[in-house]
N, C-alpha and C positions, 0 to 999 in steps of 0.2 A: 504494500500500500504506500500510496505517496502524496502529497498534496494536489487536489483535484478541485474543478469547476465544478458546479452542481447543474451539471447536463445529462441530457439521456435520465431524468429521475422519474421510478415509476409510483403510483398513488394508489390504492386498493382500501376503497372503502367498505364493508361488509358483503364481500364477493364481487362487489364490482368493480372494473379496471375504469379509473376514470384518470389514466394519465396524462390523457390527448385534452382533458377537459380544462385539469385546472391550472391555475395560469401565473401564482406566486405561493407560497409556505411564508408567511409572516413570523409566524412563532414557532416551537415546537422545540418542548424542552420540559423538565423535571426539576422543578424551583423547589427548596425547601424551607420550610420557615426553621427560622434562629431565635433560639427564649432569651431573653436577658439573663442571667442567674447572679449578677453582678453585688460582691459583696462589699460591705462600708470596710472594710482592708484592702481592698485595689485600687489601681488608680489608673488602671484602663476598666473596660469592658470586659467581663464574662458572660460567653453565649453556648447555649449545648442546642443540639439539632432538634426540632422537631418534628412533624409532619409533611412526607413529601409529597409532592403533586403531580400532575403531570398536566399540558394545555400544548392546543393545535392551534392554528389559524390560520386558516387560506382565503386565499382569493380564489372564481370557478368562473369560468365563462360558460354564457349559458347554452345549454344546448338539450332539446328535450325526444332526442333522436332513444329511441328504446334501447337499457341498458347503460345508458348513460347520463351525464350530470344532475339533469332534472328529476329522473325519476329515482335513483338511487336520494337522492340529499331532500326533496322535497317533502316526505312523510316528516321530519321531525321524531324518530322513534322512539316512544317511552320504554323499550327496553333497553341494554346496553348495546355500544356497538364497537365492531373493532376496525383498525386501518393500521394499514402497514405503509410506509415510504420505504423506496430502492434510492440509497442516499445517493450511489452511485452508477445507477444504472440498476436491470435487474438482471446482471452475470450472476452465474453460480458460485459464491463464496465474497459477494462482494458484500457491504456494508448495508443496514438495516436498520431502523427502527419503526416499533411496532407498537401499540397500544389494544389491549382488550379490555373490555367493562367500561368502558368513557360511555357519557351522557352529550349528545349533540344538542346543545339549548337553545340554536338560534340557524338562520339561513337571513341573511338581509342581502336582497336586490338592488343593485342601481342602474341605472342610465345615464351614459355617460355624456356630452355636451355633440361629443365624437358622433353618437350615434351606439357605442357599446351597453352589450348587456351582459354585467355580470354577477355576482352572488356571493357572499364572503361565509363562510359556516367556521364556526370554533368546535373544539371540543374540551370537553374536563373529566378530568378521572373521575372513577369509581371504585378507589382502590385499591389503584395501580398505579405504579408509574412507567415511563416512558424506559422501552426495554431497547440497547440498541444491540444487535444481534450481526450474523451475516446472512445470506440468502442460499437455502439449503438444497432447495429445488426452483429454480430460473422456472417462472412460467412459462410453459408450454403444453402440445397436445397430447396427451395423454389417451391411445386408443386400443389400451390393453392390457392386463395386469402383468406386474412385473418388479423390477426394481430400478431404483432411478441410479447412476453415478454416484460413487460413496465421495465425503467430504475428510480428509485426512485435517484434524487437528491435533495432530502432532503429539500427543498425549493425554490420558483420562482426565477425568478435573472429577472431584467431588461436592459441589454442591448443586447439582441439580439442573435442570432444564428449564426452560420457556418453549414454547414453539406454536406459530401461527400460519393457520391456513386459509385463503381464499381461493374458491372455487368461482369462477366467471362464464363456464360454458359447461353445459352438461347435455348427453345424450346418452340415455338406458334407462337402469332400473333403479341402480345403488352403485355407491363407490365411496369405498372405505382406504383414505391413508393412515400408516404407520409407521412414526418414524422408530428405523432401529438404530443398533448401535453392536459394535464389534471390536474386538483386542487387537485382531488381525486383519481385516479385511478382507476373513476370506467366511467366518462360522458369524453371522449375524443375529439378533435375536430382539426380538420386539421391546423398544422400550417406551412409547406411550402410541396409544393409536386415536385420531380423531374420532368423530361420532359420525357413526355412517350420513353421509348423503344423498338424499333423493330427487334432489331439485337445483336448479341453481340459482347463482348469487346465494352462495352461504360463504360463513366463516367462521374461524372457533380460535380459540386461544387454549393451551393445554400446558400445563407443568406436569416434573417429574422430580422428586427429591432424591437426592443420595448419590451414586456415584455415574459417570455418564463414561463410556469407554471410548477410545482412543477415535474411531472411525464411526462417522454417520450416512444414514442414507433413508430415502421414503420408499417403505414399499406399497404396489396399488393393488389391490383387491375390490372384486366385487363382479356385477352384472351390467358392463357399461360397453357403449357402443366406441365415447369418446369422452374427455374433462378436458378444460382447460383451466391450471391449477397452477399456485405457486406457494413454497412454502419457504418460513423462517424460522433459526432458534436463536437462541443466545445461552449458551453457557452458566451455569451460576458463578460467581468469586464467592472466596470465604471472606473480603471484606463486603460483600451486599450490608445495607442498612436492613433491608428483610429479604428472609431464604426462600427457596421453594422448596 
C-alpha cells in the first residue's frame, strides 16, 4: 500500500451498488468522546475515552433509474442498515470500511442554480463503529458454487473477525456465503457463514470471536443461477476499544 487518490471508490449501501451515483463522502469517520476527569493536583487536563461513534455523509446525484440512488436511499428505513466504501477501488485485498447497524435519519434534496439534482443522506451508528477492513471478495459474478481466491495475511491474529456482505444481483433460489479460514491454504474450514439469501439487495454484517487463521477465503453455496456479491473483513487487534 502506498499513498493514493480517492479514485475508482466503490459505495454499497444495503445490497445496492450505488457507486456510479454518489458524487462526494463528506465525512466518514469514528469520533470518540473524551471525559474530563481532571483533578485540583494538575495543572493541565485529564481526559479518559469515552463512547465511540461512528457518522457518514454524502452527497448523491439523483437518479431514480431501478436499483439505484433513489430507490435504494428514498424509504428512510426504520430498521438498521449497512454500507461499505472500497476506499481504494474495489481490488481484492484492497482497503475498506464498513458500517453495520447505522440508523439513516435524513435524505435532503437540492436544486442546484446549474440546473443539478442532488441529495445529501448521513448516517449514525447503532452500536458500532466504523470498521476499516480490506476487500475479501472484489464484487463480481458469481454463477456457481464454489470457492473464491484465498486472501494470505501472512499470519493468524486472535481477536476475532468482522465481515460484510452485499449482494446487488440475484438469480435462483438461495445463496449462502461463508467465509472460511485455513493454517495452510490448502484444508479450509468454515468460520462464520452469512444468513442465507433469497432475494436481492441484501446485506448482513457478521463477527467471529477468538482466533482467525493465517489464510481466508468465501465459499458459495446454494441453488443459484447467478449473485453479484462482494464481501469484506477486518481482523480484530488486541488493542480494539471493544472485541468481537
Amino acid at each position: 500500500m502506498a499513498k493514493a487518490a480517492g479514485l475508482a471508490m466503490e459505495f454499497y449501501f444495503q445490497g445496492y451498488d450505488l457507486s456510479g451515483d454518489i458524487a462526494s463522502i463528506e465525512n466518514m469517520g469514528s469520533p470518540r468522546t473524551t471525559l474530563p476527569i481532571t483533578g485540583i493536583n494538575k495543572s493541565a487536563m485529564e481526559r479518559v475515552y469515552g463512547k465511540i461513534d461512528a457518522v457518514l455523509a454524502f452527497t448523491s446525484w439523483f437518479n431514480d433509474a431501478a436499483g439505484q440512488q433513489h430507490l435504494a436511499l428514498r424509504g428512510l428505513p426504520t430498521t438498521d442498515v449497512d454500507v461499505l466504501v472500497a476506499l481504494r477501488g474495489g481490488a481484492k485485498g484492497s482497503s475498506a470500511g464498513f458500517i453495520g447497524d447505522g440508523k439513516q435519519p435524513d435524505l435532503s434534496h437540492s436544486r442546484g442554480v446549474d440546473g443539478s439534482l442532488t441529495a445529501k443522506g448521513n448516517m449514525l451508528a447503532n452500536g458500532k463503529a466504523w470498521e476499516y477492513g480490506t476487500i475479501l471478495l472484489a464484487k463480481a459474478t458469481i454463477s456457481g458454487t464454489g470457492n473464491s481466491t484465498s486472501e494470505d495475511n501472512s499470519g493468524s491474529s486472535s481477536a476475532g473477525l468482522a465481515g460484510i456482505i452485499h449482494l446487488t444481483a440475484f438469480s435462483g433460489t438461495n445463496y449462502t456465503a461463508t467465509i472460511q479460514d485455513s493454517t495452510n491454504n490448502i484444508c479450509f474450514c468454515s468460520l462464520k457463514a452469512f444468513a442465507q439469501i433469497t432475494a436481492v439487495n441484501k446485506s448482513e454484517r457478521v463477527t467471529v470471536s477468538g482466533t482467525v487463521n493465517r489464510y481466508l477465503r468465501v465459499n458459495h453455496a446454494g441453488s443459484f443461477t447467478s449473485v453479484d456479491v462482494v464481501v469484506a473483513t477486518r481482523r480484530g487487534e488486541s488493542t480494539d476499544k471493544e472485541g468481537y
